[in-house]
C-alpha positions as CSV (number, residue, x, y, z in Angstrom):
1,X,95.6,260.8,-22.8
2,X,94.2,264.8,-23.5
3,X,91.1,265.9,-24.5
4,X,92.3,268.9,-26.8
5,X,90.3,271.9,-28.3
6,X,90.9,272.9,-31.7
7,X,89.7,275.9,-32.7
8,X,90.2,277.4,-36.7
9,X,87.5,278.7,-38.8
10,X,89.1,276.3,-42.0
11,X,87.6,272.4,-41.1
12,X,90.8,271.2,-43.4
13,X,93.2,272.9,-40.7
14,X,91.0,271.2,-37.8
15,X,91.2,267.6,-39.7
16,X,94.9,267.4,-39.8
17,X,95.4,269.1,-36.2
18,X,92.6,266.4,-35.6
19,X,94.5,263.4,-37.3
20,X,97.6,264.0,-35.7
21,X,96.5,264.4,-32.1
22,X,94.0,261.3,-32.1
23,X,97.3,259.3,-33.1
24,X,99.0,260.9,-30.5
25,X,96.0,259.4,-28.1
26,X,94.6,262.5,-27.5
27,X,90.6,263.4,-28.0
28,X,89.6,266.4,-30.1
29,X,86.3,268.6,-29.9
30,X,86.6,271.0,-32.8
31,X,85.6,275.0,-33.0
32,X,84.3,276.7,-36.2
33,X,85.3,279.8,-34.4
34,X,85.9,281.9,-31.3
35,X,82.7,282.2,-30.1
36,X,81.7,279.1,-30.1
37,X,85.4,277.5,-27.9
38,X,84.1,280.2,-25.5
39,X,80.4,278.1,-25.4
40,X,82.1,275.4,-25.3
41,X,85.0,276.2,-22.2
42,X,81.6,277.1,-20.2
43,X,80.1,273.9,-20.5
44,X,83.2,271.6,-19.9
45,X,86.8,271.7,-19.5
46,X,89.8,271.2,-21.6
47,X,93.7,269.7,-21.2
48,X,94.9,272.1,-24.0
49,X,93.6,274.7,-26.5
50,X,94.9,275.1,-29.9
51,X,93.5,278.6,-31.7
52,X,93.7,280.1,-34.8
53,X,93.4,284.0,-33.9
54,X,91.7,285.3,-37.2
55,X,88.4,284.1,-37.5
56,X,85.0,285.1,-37.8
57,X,82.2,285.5,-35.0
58,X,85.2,286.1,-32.1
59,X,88.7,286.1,-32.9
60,X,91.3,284.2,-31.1
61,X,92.5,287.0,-28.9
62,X,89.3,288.3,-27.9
63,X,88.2,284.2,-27.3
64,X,91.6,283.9,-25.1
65,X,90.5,287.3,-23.3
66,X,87.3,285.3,-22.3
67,X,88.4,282.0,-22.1
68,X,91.3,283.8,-19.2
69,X,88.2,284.5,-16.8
70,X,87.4,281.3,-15.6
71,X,90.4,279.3,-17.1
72,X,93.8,278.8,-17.0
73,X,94.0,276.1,-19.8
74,X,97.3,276.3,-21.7
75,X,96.6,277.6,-25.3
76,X,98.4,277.6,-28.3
77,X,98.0,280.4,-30.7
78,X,98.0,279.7,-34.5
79,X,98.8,282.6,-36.5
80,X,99.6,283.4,-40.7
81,X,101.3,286.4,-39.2
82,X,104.7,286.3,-37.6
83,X,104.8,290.0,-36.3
84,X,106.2,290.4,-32.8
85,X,102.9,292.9,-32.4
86,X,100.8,289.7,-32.1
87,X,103.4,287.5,-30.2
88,X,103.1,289.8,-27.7
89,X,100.0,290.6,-27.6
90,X,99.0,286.7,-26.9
91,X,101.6,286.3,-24.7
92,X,100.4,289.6,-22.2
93,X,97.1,287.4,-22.7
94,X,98.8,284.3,-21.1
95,X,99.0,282.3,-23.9
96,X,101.4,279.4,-23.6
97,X,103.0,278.8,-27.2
98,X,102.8,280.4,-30.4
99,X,102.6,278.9,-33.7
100,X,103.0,280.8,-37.0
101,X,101.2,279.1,-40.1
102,X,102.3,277.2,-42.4
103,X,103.1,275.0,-39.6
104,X,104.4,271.2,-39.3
105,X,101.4,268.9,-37.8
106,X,104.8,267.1,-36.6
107,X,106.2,269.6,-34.4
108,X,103.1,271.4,-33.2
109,X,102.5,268.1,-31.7
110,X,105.8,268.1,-30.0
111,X,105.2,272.0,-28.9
112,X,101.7,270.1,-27.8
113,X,103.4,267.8,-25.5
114,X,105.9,270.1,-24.3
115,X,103.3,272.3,-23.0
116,X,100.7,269.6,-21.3
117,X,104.3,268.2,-19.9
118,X,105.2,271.4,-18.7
119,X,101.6,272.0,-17.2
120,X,101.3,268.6,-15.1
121,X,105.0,269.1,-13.7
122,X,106.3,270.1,-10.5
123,X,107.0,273.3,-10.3
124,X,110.5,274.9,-11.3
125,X,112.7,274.8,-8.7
126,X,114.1,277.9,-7.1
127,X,117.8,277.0,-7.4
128,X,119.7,279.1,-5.1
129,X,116.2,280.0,-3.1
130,X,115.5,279.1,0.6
131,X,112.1,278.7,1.4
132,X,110.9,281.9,2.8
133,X,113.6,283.8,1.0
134,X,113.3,287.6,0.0
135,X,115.7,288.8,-2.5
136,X,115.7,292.6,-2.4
137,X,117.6,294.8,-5.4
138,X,118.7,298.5,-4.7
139,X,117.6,299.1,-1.6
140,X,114.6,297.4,-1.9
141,X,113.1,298.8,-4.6
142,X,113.0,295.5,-6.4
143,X,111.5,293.5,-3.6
144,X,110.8,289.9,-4.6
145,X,109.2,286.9,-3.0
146,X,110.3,284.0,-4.3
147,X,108.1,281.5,-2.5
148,X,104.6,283.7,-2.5
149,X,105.4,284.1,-6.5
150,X,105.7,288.3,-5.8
151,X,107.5,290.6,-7.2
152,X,107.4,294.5,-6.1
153,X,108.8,297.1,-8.0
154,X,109.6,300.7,-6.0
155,X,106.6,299.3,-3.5
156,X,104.0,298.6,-6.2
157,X,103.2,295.0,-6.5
158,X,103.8,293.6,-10.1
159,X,101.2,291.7,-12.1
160,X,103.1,289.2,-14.9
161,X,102.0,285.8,-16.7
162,X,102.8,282.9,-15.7
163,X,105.7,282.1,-17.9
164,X,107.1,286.0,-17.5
165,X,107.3,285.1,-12.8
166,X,108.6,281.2,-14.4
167,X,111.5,283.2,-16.4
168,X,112.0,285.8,-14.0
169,X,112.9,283.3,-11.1
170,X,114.8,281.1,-12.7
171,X,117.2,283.7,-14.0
172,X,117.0,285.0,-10.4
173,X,117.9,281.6,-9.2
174,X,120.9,281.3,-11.4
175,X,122.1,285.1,-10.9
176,X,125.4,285.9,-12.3
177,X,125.2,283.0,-14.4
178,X,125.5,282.6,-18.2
179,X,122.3,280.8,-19.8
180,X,122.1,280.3,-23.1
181,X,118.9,280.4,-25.5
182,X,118.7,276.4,-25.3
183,X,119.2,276.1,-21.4
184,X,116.4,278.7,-20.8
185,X,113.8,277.2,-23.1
186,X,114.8,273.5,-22.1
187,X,113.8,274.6,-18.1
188,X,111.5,277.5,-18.9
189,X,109.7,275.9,-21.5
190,X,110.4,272.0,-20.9
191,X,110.9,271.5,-24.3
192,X,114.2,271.1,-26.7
193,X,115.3,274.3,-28.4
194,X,113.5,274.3,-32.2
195,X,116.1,277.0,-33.4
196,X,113.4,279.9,-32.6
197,X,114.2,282.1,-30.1
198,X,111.9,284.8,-30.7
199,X,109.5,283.3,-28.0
200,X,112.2,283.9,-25.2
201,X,113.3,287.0,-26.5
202,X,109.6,288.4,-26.8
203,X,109.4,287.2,-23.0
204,X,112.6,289.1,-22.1
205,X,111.8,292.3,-23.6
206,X,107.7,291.6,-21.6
207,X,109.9,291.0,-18.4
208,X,112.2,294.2,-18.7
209,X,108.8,296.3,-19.6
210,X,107.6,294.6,-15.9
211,X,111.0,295.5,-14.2
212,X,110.8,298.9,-15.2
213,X,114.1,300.7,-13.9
214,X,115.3,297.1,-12.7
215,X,115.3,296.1,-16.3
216,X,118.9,296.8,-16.3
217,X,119.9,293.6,-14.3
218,X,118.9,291.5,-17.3
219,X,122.4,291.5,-19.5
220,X,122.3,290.6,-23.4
221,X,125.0,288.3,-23.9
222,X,125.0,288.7,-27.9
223,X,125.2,285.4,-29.5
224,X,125.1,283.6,-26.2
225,X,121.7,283.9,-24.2
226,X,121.0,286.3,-21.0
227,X,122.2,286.9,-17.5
228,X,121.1,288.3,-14.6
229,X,123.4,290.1,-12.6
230,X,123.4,291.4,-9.1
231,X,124.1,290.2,-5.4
């Protein structure tokens, strides 16, 4: 299967994350702490990363921050705090799921699969995209690429993660379309809606700070999901 890296500075955390994914089929190399998964990402290379961010030595942001240089691994956060301050923060780090603690060994699995699924799939599609196509907003002050992945905003290239260009053009593919939470999570995310949208909202509100002026084109549908809307 995956050879998964757990990192959390309590050994009874890393034994059930441990027991879980080795029944899943999945190896496990565990991490007493930041410092040492960054040690160990030099030496050889990983299917997945599951990190705790408070822990001693280097903590999990700081560890991601590395970890980022020379890898784009998907990692999963672990967190006792819930605060959109640190969701977001991880997420600007290009983290790929976020876990808050207490957490069921059950469905951080399925969050586990979801995102190695999502990592070894074709990309998304680009819906309504031809190849070669340039959608351009206002004049052209939004200006975006959809088969180079680039988006320009008033001439200035725009640097987002992964999942932020991901949620960005498949909105833009569906334009003038109501999606709910559960469709853009399903697509987005590849994996069934847990009943937590505060990952998708947390990526909307990283999206409209990208966007800028153009942050207008993303409509709240209140109690629905999102649309984008223009021509």
């Amino acid at each position: 299967m995956y050879h998964i890296l757990v990192v959390d500075d309590e050994s009874r955390i890393r034994a059930i994350i441990r027991k879980y994914a080795e029944f899943e089929g999945h190896t496990v190399t565990e991490a007493g702490d930041g410092m040492e998964a960054v040690i160990l990402c030099r030496k050889e290379s990983f299917d997945l990363i599951i990190m705790d961010i408070m822990m001693p030595e280097l903590d999990g942001f700081s560890a991601c921050r590395e970890i980022r240089k020379n890898s784009q691994t998907p990692i999963i956060m672990l967190s006792a705090r819930g605060e959109e301050y640190d969701k977001i923060n991880g997420f600007e780090l290009g983290i790929d799921d976020y876990v808050v603690k207490p957490f069921s060994p059950r469905e951080l699995m399925l969050r586990v699969d979801a995102v190695l699924k999502r990592v070894h799939r074709p990309p998304i599609a680009a819906g309504n995209a031809t190849p070669n196509q340039i959608i351009e907003l206002d004049n052209g002050g939004l200006r975006v690429d959809m088969t180079a992945r680039i988006v320009s905003v008033e001439g200035e290239r725009v640097d987002m993660s992964p999942k932020e260009y991901d949620l960005f053009f498949y909105l833009l593919s569906n334009r003038n379309i109501a999606l709910s939470r559960e469709k853009l999570i399903s697509e987005v995310w590849g994996y069934d809606f847990y009943g937590d949208a505060r990952t998708l909202d947390t990526h909307i509100k990283l999206l409209r700070k990208s966007l800028g002026p153009y942050a207008k084109y993303i409509v709240t549908l209140r109690g629905v999901g999102y649309r984008f809307e223009g021509d």
